[in-house]
Residue, then its C-alpha position, 0 to 999 in steps of 0.5 A: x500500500x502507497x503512503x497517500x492510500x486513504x483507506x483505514x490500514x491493518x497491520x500484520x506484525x510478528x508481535x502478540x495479537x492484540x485482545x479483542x475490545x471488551x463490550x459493555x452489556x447496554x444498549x445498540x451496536x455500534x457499527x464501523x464504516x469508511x467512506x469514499x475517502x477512507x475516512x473511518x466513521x462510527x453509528x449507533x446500529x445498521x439503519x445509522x449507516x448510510x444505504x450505500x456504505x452499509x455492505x461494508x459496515x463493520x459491527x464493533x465488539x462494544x456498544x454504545x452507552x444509553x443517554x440518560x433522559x434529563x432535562x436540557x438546561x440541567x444535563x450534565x457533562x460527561x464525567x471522566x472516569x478515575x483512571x480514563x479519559x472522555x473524547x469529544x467528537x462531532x457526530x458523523x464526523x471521524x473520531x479523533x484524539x489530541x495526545x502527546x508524546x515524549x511530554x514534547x509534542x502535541x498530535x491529533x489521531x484519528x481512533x480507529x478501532x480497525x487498525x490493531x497498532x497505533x501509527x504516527x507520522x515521521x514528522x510528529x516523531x521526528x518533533x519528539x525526538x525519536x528517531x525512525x532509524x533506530x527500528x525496534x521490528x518491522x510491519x507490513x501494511x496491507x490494503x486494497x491497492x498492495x502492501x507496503x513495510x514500516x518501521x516500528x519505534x519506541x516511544x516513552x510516553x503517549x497521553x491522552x486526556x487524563x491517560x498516560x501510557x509508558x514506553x511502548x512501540x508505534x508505527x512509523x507512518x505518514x497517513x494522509x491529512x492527519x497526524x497518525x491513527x490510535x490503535x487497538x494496542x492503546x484501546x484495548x487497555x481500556x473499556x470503550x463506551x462510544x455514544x454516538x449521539x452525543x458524540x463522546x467516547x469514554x475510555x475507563x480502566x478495565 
């Protein structure tokens, strides 16, 4: 696959296999999608998908959480949990996560619970101070139009939100019109409740 593929990427690695999201008991489906663009999208059950994008939907393994019924001007924010942090997005629109690495420099990535590592473009690595040739293992990108190897670095940190992760690996690769993809390998450490109408997704320890 060529850096400018827009399509959400796979990665296969000789590393372990990640574990699969853990799902919450309540209320609808969420479903995965990807438009025209590659632009990876989220809806609470199949009818919220539009007609043509409906073949391809993904159902994930978690659903969303059921919005409270309170009156409007007194409904409260969502609340963070101990040890977890709260996304906001715009419903309809893609998921994305602003993070740090290295305490240095700041990143904007897209949450994409199909891709099982957590990539970041060289520059925003570059801006941390890791260097890209100093490989800690290698993968491969596999996607509708070929397949393509990366690098795989060590970082020291990644926060998001109140969540602060130690040192662990992340792609080297630049995606297009963003500064990288969040992962399985950060997401699957947590409980990951999307809410889809209120465009919130809350990660809170397992």
């Amino acid at each position: 696959m060529m850096p400018t593929m827009r399509r959400a990427v796979v990665v296969a690695l000789t590393l372990a296999a990640v574990a699969g999201l853990a799902p919450s008991p309540l209320a609808a489906q969420i479903y995965r999608w990807v438009d025209e663009a590659g632009v990876p999208h989220y809806a609470e059950g199949l009818d919220a998908v539009p007609e043509r994008y409906r073949a391809g939907a993904t159902p994930l393994r978690l659903r969303n959480k059921p919005t409270p019924v309170t009156e409007p001007d007194a409904a409260p924010g969502p609340r963070t949990p101990a040890g977890g942090t709260v996304i906001r997005y715009s419903p309809g629109r893609q998921i994305v996560a602003d993070v740090r690495i290295n305490d240095a420099t700041s990143a904007r990535l897209i949450v994409d619970t199909g891709a099982d590592h957590t990539l970041i473009s060289r520059r925003v690595l570059a801006a941390a101070g890791v260097s890209v040739s100093r490989a800690v293992a290698t993968g491969r990108l596999v996607g509708v139009t070929g397949s393509d190897r990366l690098p795989f670095v060590m970082i020291d940190s990644l926060e998001v939100g109140g969540i602060r992760l130690g040192r662990m690996p992340v792609g080297a690769y630049d995606v297009e019109n963003t500064d990288g993809l969040l992962g399985r390998d950060v997401l699957d450490r947590f409980n990951v409740a999307i809410d889809p109408a209120r465009g919130i997704v809350t990660l809170s320890p397992k």
